[in-house]
TIVEXVO-801639 format. One record per residue (C-alpha): residue number from 0; residue in one letter; chain; y, x, z. Coordinates in steps of 0.02 Angstrom, whole numbers, plus 50000, padded with zeros to 5 digits. Example, Ala and Ser with C-alpha at 12.3 -4.5 7.8 and 13.67 -1.06 7.14 Angstrom:
BEGIN
+-----+--------+--------+-------+-------+-------+
: num : residu : chaine :     y :     x :     z :
+-----+--------+--------+-------+-------+-------+
:   0 :      A :      A : 49775 : 50615 : 50390 :
:   1 :      S :      A : 49947 : 50684 : 50357 :
+-----+--------+--------+-------+-------+-------+
This chain:
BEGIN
+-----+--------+--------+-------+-------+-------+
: num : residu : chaine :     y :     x :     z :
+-----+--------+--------+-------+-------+-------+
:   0 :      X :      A : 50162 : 49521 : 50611 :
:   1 :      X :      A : 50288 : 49595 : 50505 :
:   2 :      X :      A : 50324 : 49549 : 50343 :
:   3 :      X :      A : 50416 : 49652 : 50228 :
:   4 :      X :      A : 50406 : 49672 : 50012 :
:   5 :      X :      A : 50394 : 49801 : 49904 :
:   6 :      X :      A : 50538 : 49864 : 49771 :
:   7 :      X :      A : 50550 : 49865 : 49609 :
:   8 :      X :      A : 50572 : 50052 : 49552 :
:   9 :      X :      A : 50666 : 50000 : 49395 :
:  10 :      X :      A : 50817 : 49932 : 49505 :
:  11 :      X :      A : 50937 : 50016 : 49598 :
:  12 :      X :      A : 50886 : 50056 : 49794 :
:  13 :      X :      A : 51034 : 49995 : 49870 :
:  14 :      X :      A : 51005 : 49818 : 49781 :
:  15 :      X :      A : 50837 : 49805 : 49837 :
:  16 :      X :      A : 50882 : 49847 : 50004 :
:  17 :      X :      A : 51037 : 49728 : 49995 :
:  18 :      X :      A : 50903 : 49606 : 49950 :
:  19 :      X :      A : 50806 : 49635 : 50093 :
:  20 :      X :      A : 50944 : 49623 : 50217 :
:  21 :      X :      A : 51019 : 49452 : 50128 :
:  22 :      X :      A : 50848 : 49379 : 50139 :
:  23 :      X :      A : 50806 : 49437 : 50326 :
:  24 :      X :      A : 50641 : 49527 : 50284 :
:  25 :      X :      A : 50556 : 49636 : 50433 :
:  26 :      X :      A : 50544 : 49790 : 50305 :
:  27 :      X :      A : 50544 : 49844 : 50140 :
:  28 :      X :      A : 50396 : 49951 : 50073 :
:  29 :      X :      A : 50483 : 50077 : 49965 :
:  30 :      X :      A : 50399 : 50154 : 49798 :
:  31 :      X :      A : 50447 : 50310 : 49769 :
:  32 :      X :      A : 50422 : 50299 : 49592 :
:  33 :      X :      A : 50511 : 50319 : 49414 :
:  34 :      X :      A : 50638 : 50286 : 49357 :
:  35 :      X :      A : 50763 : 50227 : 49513 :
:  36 :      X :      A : 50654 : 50280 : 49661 :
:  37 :      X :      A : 50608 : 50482 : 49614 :
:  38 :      X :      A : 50646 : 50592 : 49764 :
:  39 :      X :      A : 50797 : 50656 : 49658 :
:  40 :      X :      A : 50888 : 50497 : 49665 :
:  41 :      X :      A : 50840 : 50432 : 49841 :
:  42 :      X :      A : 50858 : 50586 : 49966 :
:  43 :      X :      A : 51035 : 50580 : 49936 :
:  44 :      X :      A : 51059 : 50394 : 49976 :
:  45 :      X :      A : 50957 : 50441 : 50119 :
:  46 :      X :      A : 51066 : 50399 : 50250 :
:  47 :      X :      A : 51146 : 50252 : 50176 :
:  48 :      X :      A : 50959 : 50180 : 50153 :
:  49 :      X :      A : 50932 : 50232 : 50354 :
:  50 :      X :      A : 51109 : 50163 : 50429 :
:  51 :      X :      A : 51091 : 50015 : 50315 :
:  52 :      X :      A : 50904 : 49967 : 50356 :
:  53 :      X :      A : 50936 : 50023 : 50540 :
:  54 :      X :      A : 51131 : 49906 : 50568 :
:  55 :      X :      A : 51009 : 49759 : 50502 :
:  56 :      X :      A : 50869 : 49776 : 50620 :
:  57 :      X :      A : 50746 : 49809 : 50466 :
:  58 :      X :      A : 50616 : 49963 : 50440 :
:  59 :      X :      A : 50547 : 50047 : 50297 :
:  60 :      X :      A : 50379 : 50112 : 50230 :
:  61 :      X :      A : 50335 : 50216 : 50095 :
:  62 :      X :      A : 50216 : 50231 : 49937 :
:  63 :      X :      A : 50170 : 50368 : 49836 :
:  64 :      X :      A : 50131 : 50284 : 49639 :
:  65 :      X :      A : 49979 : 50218 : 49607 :
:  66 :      X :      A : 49938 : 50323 : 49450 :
:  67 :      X :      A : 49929 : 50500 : 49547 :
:  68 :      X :      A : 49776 : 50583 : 49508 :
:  69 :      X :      A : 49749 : 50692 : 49682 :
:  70 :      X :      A : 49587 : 50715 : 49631 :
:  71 :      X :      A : 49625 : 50786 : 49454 :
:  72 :      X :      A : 49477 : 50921 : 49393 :
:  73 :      X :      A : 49608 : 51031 : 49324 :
:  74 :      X :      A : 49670 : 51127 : 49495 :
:  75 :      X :      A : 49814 : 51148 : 49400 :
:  76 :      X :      A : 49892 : 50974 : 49377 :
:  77 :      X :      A : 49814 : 50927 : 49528 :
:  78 :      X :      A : 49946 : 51041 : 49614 :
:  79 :      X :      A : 50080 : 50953 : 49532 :
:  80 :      X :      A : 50025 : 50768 : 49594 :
:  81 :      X :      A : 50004 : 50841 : 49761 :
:  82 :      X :      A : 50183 : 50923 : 49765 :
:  83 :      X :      A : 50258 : 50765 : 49704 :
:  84 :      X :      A : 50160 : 50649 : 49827 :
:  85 :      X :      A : 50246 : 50820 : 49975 :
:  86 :      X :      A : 50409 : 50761 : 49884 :
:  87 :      X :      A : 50373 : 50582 : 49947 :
:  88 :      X :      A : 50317 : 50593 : 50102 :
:  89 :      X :      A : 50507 : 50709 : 50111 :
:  90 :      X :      A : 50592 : 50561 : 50069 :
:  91 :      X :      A : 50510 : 50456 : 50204 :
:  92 :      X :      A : 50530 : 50574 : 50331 :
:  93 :      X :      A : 50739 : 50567 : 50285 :
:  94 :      X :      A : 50702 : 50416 : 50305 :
:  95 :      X :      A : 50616 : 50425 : 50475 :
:  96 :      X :      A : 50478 : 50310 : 50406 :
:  97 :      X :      A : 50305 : 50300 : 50511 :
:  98 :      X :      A : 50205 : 50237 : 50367 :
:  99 :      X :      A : 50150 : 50335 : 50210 :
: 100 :      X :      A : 50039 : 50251 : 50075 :
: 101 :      X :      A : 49963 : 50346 : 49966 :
: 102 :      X :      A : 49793 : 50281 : 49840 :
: 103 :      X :      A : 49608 : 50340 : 49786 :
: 104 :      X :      A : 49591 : 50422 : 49648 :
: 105 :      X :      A : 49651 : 50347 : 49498 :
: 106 :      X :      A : 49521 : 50329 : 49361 :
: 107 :      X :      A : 49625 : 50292 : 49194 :
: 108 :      X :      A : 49628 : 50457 : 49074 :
: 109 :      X :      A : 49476 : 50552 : 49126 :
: 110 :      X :      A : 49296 : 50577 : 49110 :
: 111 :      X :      A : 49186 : 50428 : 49161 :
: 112 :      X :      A : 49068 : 50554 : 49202 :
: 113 :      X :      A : 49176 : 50629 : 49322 :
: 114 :      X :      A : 49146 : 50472 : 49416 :
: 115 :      X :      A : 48968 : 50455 : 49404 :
: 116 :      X :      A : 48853 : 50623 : 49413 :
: 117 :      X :      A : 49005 : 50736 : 49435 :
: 118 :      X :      A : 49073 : 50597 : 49580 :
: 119 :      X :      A : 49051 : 50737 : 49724 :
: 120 :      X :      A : 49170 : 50853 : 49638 :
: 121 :      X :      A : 49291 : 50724 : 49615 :
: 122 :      X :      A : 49280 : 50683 : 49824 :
: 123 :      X :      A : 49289 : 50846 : 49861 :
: 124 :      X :      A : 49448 : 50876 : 49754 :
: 125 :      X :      A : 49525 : 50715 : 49827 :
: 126 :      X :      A : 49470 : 50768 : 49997 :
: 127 :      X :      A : 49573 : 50960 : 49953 :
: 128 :      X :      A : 49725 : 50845 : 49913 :
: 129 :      X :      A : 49703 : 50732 : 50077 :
: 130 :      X :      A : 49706 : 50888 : 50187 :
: 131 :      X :      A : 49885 : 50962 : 50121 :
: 132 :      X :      A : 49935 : 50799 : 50098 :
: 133 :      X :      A : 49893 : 50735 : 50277 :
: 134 :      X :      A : 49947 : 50905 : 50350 :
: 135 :      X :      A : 50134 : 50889 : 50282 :
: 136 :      X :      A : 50147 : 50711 : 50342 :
: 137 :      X :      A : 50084 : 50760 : 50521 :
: 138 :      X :      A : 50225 : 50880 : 50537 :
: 139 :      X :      A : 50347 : 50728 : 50508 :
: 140 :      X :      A : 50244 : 50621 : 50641 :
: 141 :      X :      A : 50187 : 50520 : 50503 :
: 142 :      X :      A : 50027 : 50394 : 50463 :
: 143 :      X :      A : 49952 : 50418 : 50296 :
: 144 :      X :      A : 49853 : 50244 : 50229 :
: 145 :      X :      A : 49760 : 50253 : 50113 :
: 146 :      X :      A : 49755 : 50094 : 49997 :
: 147 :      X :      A : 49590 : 50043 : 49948 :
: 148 :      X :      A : 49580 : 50035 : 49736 :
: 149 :      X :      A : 49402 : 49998 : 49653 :
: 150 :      X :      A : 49220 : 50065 : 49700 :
: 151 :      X :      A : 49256 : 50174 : 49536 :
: 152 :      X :      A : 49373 : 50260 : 49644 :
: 153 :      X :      A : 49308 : 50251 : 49813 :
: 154 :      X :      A : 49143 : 50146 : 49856 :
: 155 :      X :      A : 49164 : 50070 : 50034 :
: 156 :      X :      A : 49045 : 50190 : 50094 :
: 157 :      X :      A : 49174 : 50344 : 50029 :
: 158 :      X :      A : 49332 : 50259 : 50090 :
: 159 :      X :      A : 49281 : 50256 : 50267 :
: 160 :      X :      A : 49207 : 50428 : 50257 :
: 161 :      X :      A : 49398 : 50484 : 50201 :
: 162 :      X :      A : 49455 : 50381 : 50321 :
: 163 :      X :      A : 49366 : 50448 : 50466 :
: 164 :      X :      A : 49343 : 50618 : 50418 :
: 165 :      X :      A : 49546 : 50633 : 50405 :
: 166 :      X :      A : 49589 : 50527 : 50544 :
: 167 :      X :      A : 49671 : 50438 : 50446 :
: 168 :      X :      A : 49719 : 50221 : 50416 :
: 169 :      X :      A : 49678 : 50092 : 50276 :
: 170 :      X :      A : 49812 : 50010 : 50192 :
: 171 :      X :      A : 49724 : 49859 : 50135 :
: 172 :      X :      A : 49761 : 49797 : 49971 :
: 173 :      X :      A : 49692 : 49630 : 49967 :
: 174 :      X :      A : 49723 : 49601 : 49796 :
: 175 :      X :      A : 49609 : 49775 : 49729 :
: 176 :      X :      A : 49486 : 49699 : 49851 :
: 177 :      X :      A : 49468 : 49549 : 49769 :
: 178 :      X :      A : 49461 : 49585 : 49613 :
: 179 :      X :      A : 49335 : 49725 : 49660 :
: 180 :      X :      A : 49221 : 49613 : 49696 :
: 181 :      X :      A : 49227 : 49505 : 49552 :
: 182 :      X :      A : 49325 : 49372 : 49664 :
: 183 :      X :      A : 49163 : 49339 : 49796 :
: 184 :      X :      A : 49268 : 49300 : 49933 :
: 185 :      X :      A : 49132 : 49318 : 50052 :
: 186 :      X :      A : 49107 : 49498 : 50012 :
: 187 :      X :      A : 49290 : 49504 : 50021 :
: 188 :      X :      A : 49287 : 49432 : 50189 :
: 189 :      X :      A : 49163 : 49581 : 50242 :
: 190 :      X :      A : 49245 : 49709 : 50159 :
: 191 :      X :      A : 49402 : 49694 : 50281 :
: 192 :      X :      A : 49297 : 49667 : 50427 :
: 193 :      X :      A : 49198 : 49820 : 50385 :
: 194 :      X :      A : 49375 : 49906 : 50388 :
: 195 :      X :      A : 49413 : 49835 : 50561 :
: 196 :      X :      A : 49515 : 49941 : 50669 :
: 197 :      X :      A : 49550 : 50056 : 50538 :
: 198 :      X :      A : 49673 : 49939 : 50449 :
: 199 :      X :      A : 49858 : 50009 : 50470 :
: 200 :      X :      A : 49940 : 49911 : 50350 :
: 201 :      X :      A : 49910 : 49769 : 50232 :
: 202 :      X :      A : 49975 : 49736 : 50026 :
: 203 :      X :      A : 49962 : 49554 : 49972 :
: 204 :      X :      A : 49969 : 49455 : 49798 :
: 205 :      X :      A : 49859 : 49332 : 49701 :
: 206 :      X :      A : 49742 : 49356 : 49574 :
: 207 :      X :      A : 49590 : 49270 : 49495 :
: 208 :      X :      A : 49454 : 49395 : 49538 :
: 209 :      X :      A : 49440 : 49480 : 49367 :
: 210 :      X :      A : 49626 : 49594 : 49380 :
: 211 :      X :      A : 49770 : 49646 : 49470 :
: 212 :      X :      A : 49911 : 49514 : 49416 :
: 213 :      X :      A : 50009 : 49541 : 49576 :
: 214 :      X :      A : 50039 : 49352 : 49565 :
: 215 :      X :      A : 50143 : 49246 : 49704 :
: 216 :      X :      A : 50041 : 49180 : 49857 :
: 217 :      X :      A : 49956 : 49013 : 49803 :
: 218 :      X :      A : 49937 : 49037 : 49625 :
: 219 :      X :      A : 49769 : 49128 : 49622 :
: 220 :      X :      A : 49594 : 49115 : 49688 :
: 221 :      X :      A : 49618 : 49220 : 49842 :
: 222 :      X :      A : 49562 : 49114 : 49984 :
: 223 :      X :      A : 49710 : 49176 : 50096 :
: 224 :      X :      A : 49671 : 49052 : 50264 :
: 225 :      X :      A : 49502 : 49158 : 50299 :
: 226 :      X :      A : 49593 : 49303 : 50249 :
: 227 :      X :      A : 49737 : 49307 : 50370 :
: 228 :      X :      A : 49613 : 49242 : 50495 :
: 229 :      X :      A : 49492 : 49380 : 50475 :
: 230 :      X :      A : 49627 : 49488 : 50533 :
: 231 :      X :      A : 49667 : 49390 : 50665 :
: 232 :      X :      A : 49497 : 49404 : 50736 :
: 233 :      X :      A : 49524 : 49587 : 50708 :
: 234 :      X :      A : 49656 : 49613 : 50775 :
: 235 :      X :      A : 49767 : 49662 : 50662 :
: 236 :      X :      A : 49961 : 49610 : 50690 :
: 237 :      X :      A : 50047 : 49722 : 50586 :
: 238 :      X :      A : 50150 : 49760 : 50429 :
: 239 :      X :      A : 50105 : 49636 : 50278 :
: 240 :      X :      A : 50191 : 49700 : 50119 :
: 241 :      X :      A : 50211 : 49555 : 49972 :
: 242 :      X :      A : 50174 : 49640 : 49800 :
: 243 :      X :      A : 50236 : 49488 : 49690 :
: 244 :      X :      A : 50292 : 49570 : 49541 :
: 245 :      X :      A : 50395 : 49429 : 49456 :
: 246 :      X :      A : 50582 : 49449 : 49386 :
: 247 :      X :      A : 50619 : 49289 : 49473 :
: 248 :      X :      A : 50617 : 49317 : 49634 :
: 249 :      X :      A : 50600 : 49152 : 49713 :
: 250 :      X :      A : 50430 : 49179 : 49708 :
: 251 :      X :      A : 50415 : 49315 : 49813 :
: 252 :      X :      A : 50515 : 49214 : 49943 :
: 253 :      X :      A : 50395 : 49073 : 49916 :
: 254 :      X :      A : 50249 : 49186 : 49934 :
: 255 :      X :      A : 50329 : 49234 : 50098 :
: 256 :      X :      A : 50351 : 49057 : 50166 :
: 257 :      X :      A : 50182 : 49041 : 50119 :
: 258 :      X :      A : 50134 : 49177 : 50210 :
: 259 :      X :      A : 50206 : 49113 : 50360 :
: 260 :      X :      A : 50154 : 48947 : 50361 :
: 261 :      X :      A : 49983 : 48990 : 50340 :
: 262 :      X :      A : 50003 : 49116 : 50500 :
: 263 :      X :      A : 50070 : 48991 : 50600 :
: 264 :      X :      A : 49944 : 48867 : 50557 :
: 265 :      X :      A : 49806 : 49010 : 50624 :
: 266 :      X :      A : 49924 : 49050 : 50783 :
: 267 :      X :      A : 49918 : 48848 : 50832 :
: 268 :      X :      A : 50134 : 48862 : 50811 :
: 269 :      X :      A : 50127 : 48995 : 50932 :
: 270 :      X :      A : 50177 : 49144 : 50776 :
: 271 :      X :      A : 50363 : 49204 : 50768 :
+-----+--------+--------+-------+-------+-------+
């Protein structure tokens, strides 16, 4: 597996992907994201960020922010989400990235009813967005993932409906997962397996079960041995992106030994 992190948007690019170099990550997932990471500020370090990531044997993925609403009822200011998220997937393809993550629907600021008896409408607009959305990044040879949020946003039932429908992968966010399910790690255990095959991509950080702290490995309640080995059993040896958001960054590195440790436990010693 790879194992890459994900950078902070309010620090320069070139530090983050200094960092990355210095501390012999796989990747780095890059945000493209106020204030640091907007299209306007990274397409012209484009080739810096390439030559740089490429001299160092390291790759790069991208994310589109979390708070997008590409399912917004206004057609409108739907546009303009869906433009910006076109803007995104033009930085990754300067930056000949494979990987484009993009989220469900983001709930915060509308209706609640647009989520319960008016939910179709609110599919069908996300699905609208998916199509130009998908359709731009196929032209760069690009996978679009789609992270898994809440079952406000997409009940498991939805997500693989997008997912199969658009021929599309999961990114799964183990964190949202957990806390979606009120940390019951046994319906977080079949929540990835019901994702199987689909799974492109994978976001990890702690939590308790009741919100998204994005704490290091360890600290929560995330039970991250049957985790890691449900995706063994799946299958699944790719890209694992550490989401620790903590100024001090020895945590994410710890998170990342963690990480390891715990894989190389599963592989009997036999994980590089």
């Amino acid at each position: 597996m790879l194992i890459g992190f994900m950078n902070n948007p309010w620090l320069p690019i070139m530090d983050e992907v200094k960092f990355a170099i210095n501390n012999e990550f796989d990747f780095i997932e890059i945000t493209v994201e106020y204030p640091e990471a907007v299209p306007e500020k990274l397409l012209p370090l484009h080739e810096e960020i390439r030559n740089s990531l490429r001299k160092n044997g390291l790759d790069a993925v991208c994310h589109v922010p979390w708070y997008f609403h590409l399912g917004h009822p206004y057609p409108n200011i739907r546009a303009c989400y869906v433009s910006e998220t076109l803007r995104a997937i033009e930085v990754a393809g300067a930056l000949e990235t494979v990987k484009i993550v993009i989220h469900t629907e983001y709930a915060e600021g509308l209706p609640s009813k647009y989520f319960g008896e008016n939910r179709e409408e609110m599919l069908k607009n996300f699905s609208l967005s998916l199509d130009e959305i998908k359709e731009k990044a196929d032209e760069y040879g690009m996978v679009v993932m789609l992270e898994n949020t809440d079952d406000k946003a997409a009940k498991l039932s939805e997500l693989l409906w997008l997912l199969d429908s658009k021929k599309m992968k999961a990114t799964l966010d183990v964190g949202h997962a957990f806390t979606n399910y009120h940390g019951d790690s046994r319906s977080l255990n079949e929540f990835i397996k019901a994702l199987g095959s689909r799974i492109g991509h994978v976001h990890v950080s702690d939590n308790f079960g009741s919100g998204d702290l994005h704490l290091p490995i360890g600290v929560g309640r995330i039970p991250w041995q049957e985790v890691l080995s449900e995706l063994k059993g799946l299958g699944y040896d790719g890209s694992i992106t550490l989401e620790v958001h903590s100024r001090d960054r020895d945590y994410l590195l710890l998170s990342r030994d963690k990480v390891l440790r715990i894989l190389r436990d599963i592989y009997d010693e036999g994980f590089i």
